[in-house]
matplotlib code that plots the C-alpha trace (Angstrom):
import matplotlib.pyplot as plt

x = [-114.7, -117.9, -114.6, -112.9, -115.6, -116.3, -112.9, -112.5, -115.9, -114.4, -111.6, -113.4, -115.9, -112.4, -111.0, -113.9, -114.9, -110.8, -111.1, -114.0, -112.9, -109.5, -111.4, -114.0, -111.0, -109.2, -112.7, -112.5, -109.2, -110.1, -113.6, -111.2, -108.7, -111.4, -111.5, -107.9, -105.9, -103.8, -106.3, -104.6, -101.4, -103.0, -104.8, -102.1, -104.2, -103.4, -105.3, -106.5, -109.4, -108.9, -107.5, -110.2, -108.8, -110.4, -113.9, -113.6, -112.2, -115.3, -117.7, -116.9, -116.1, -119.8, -121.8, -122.6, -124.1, -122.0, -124.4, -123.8, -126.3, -126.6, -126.7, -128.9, -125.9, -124.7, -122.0, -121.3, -122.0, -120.5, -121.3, -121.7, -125.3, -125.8, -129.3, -130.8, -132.8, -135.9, -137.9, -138.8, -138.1, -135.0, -132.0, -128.9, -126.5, -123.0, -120.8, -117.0, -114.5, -112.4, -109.8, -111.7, -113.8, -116.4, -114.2, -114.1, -117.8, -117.3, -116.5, -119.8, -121.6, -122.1, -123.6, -126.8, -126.9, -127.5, -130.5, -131.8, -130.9, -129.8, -126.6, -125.6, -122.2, -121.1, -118.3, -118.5, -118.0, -114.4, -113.5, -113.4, -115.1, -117.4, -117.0, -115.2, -111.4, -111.7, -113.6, -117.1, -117.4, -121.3, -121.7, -123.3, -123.8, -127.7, -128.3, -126.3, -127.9, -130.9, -129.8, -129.1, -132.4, -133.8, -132.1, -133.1, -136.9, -137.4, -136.0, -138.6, -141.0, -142.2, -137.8, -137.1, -133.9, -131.1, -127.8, -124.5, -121.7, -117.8, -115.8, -116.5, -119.3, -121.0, -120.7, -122.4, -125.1, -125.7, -126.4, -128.4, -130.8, -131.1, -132.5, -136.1, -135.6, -133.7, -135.9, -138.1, -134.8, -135.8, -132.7, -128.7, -126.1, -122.9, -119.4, -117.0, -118.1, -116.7, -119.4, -118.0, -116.3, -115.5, -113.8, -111.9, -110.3, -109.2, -108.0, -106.1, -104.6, -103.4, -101.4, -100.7, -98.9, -98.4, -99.0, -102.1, -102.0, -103.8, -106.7, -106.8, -106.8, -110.1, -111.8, -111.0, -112.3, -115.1, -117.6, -116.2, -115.5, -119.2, -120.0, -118.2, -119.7, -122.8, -122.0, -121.1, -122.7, -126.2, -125.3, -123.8, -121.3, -123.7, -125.5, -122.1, -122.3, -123.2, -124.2, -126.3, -127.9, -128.6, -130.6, -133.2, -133.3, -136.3, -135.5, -133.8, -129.9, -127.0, -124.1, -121.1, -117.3, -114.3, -112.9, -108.8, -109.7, -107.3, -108.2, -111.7, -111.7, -115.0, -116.2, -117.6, -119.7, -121.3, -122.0, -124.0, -125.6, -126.9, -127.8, -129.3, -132.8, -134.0, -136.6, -134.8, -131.3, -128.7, -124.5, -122.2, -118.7, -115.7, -113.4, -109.9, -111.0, -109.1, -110.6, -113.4, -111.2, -114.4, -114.9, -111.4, -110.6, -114.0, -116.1, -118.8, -119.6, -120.1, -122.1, -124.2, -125.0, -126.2, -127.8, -129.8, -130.5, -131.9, -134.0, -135.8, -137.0, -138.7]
y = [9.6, 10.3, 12.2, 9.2, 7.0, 9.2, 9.3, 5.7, 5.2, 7.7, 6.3, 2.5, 3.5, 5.5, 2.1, -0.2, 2.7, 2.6, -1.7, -1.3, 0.7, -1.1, -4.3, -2.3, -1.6, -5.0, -6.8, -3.9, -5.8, -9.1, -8.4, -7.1, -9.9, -12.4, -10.8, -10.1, -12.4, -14.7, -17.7, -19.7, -19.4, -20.5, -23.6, -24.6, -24.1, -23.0, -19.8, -20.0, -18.1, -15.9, -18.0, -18.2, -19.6, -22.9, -22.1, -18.8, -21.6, -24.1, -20.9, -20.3, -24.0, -25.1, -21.8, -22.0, -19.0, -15.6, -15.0, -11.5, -10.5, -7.7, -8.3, -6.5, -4.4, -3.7, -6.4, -8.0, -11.6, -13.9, -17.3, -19.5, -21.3, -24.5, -24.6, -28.2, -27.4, -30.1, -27.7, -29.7, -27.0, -28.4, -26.9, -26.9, -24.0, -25.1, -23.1, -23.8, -24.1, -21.3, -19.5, -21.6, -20.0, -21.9, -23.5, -26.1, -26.6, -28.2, -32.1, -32.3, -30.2, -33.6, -35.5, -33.1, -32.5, -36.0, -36.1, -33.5, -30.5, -27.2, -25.9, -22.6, -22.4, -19.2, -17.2, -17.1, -13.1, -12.4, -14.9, -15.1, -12.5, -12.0, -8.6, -8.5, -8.4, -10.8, -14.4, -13.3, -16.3, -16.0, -12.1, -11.7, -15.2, -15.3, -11.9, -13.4, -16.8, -14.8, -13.1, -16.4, -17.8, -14.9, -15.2, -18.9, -17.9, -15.3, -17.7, -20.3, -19.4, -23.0, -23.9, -26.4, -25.5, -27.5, -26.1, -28.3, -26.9, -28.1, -26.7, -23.2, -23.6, -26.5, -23.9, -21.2, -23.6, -24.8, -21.2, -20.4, -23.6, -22.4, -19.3, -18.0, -18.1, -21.2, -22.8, -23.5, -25.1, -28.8, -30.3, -29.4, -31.4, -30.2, -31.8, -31.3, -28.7, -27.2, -27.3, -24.0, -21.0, -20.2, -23.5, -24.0, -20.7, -21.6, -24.7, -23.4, -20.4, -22.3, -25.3, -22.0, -20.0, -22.9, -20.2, -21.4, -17.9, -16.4, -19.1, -17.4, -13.7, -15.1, -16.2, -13.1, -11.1, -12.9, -10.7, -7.3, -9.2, -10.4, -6.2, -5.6, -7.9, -6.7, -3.1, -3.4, -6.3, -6.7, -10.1, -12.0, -15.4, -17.8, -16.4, -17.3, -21.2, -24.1, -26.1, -23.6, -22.3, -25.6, -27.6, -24.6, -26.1, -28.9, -29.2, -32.4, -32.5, -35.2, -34.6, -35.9, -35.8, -37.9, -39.9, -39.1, -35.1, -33.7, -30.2, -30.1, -34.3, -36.0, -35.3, -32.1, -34.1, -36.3, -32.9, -31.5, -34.9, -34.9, -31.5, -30.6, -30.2, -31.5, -34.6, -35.6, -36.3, -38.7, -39.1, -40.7, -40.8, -41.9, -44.1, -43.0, -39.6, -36.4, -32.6, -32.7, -35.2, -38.0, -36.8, -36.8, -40.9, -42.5, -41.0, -43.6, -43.8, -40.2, -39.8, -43.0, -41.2, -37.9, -39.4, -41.6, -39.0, -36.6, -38.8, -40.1, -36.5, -36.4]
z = [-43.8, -46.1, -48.7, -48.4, -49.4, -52.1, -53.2, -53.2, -54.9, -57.8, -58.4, -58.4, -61.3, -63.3, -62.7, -64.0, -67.1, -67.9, -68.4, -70.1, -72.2, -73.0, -73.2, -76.1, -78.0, -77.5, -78.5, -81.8, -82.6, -82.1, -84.7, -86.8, -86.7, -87.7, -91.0, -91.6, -89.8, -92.5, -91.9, -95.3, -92.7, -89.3, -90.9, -93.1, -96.4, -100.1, -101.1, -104.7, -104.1, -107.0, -109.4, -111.7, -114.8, -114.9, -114.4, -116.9, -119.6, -118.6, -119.3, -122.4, -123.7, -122.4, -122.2, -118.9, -117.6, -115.9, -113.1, -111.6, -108.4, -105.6, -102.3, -99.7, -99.0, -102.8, -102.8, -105.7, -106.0, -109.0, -109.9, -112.9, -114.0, -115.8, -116.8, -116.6, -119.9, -118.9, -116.6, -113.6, -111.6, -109.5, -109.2, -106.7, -105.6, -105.1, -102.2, -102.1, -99.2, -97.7, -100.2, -102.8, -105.5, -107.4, -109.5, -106.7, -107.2, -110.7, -110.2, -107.7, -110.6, -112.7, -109.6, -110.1, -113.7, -114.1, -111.9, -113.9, -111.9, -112.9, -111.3, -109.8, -108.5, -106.5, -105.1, -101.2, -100.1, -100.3, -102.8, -106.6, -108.4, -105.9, -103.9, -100.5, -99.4, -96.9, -96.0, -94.4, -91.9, -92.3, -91.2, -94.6, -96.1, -95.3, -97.2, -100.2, -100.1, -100.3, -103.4, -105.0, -104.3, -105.5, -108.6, -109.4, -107.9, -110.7, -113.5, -112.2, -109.2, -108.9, -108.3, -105.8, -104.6, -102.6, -100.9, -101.4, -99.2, -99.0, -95.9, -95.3, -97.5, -96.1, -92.3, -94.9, -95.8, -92.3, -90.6, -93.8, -92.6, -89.8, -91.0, -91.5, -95.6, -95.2, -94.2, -97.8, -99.0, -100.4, -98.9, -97.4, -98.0, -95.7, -96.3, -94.1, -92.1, -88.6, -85.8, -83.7, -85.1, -81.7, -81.1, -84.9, -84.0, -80.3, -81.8, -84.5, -83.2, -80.1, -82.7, -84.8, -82.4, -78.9, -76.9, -74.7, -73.3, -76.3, -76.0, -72.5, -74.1, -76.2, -73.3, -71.5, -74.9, -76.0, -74.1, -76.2, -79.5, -79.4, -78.1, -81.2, -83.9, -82.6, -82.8, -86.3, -88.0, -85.5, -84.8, -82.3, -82.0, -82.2, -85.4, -87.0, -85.3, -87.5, -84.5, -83.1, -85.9, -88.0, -84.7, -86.1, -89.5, -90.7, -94.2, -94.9, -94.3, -95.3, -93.3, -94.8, -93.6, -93.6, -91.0, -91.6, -91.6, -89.6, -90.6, -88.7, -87.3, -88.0, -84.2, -86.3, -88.4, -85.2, -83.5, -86.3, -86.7, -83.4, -82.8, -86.1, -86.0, -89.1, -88.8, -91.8, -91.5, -92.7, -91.7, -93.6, -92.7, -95.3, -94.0, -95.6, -96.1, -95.5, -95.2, -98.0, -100.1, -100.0, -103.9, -104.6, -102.8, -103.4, -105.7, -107.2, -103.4, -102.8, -105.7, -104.8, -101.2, -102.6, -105.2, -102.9, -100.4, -103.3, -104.8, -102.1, -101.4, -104.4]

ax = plt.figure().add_subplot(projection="3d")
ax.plot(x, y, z, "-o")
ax.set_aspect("equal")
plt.show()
């Protein structure tokens, strides 16, 4: 009987070591899929994030600045500065959407310089001229916000700094509030940002592919995919979670988002609003707006909202 046991006991733990370790390599795949799956494809977006053209031919017809930093881990960073020229120590750094470069950043440049900021516009890891094959969702975004604070702190150590993020880069900005560093930021505005990584991919994949039994799989893999990004990247699901990570922040946030988005619906926005942790914050929804298209279909009013928000922080 006591062989049996023992037998039975064996081949239990073979059992339970063979899932886990199936489920170790599925939850590899899935980590790995979150960098390389064809995300332009699954949320039905145009990929122009190396098209750099425009802002190359802006450079050289104004003389803005080409801004090259290191990140912590030796990545390459790439963005373009305007310097504001007046010294009152303000400036702004400009983060673009997904398969974007900083090109997008230009038209919402004009709404700072004439407040009498200077202007830093970056490429997001993985985009533009900025190092990286693949979009980062926030694995390394803090590190490279870092850099670019950095960067604008040893031009001016008395700089007053603000994050403006569109999309993907209004998530970026919103983890980056959340953070320790962060946290000396003079304000955030975020425009059009997802609330849940987790939840924009279970949605998308599911419309993507109508097979409801690979929101299932992610359920069922979410333990080993989180095992995985921690394995390689020391950081879990929720560092990568707008809604977690900005109800940390307490520098002064305007959340803005349009109310016909049908790529990430305005529900988003009223999650961040009510979560985020800043004593200062502000919403402001546009009407007839599509995914980060408020600039694009009313822009003396989104102008007129930033404006005011910035201003009465000084």
């Amino acid at each position: 009987m006591g062989c049996l046991f023992s037998l039975f006991k064996g081949l239990l733990y073979t059992a339970l070591l063979l899932l886990l370790l199936a489920g170790g390599f599925a939850g590899n795949m899935a980590y790995e899929e979150l960098f390389h799956a064809p995300w332009d494809q699954i949320l039905g977006i145009e990929n122009h994030r190396r098209d750099l053209s425009q802002i190359h031919a802006m450079e050289n017809r104004y003389g803005w600045q080409s801004v090259t930093v290191p990140s912590e881990d030796g990545t390459r960073l790439k963005g373009s500065y305007i310097e504001s020229g007046n010294r009152n120590h303000r400036a702004v750094i400009l983060l673009h959407g997904l398969y974007q470069n900083r090109s997008m950043c230009v038209p919402y440049a004009d709404i700072y310089r004439e407040m009498g900021y200077s202007v830093l516009m970056v490429d997001l890891r993985g985009h533009g001229e900025s190092g990286g094959e693949y979009p980062d969702w926030g694995v390394h975004d803090i590190e490279d916000l870092n850099a670019w604070v950095d960067f604008l702190k040893a031009k001016d150590p008395s700089m007053q700094i603000g994050i403006h993020g569109i999309s993907l880069g209004a998530a970026m900005a919103l983890l980056y509030s959340g953070s320790k560093d962060g946290s000396a930021m003079k304000f955030y505005v975020a425009d059009s940002s997802y609330a849940s990584l987790m939840e924009l991919g279970r949605e998308k994949i599911m419309r993507y592919t109508g097979d409801d039994r690979l929101v299932l799989g992610m359920d069922v893999l979410n333990p080993f995919f989180q095992a995985a990004l921690f394995v390689h990247d020391r950081k879990l699901l929720r560092d990568l979670d707008p809604l977690v990570q900005s109800a940390k922040a307490r520098s002064p946030l305007l959340i803005l988002h349009g109310k016909s988005d049908t790529l990430i619906p305005y529900g988003a926005a009223e999650d961040l609003f009510s979560e985020a942790g800043s004593p200062r914050k502000e919403l402001y929804l546009f009407q007839s707006a599509g995914h980060t298209m408020e600039m694009a279909t009313n822009g003396p009013a989104y102008r007129e909202h930033v404006q005011k928000f910035v201003k009465s922080l000084q």
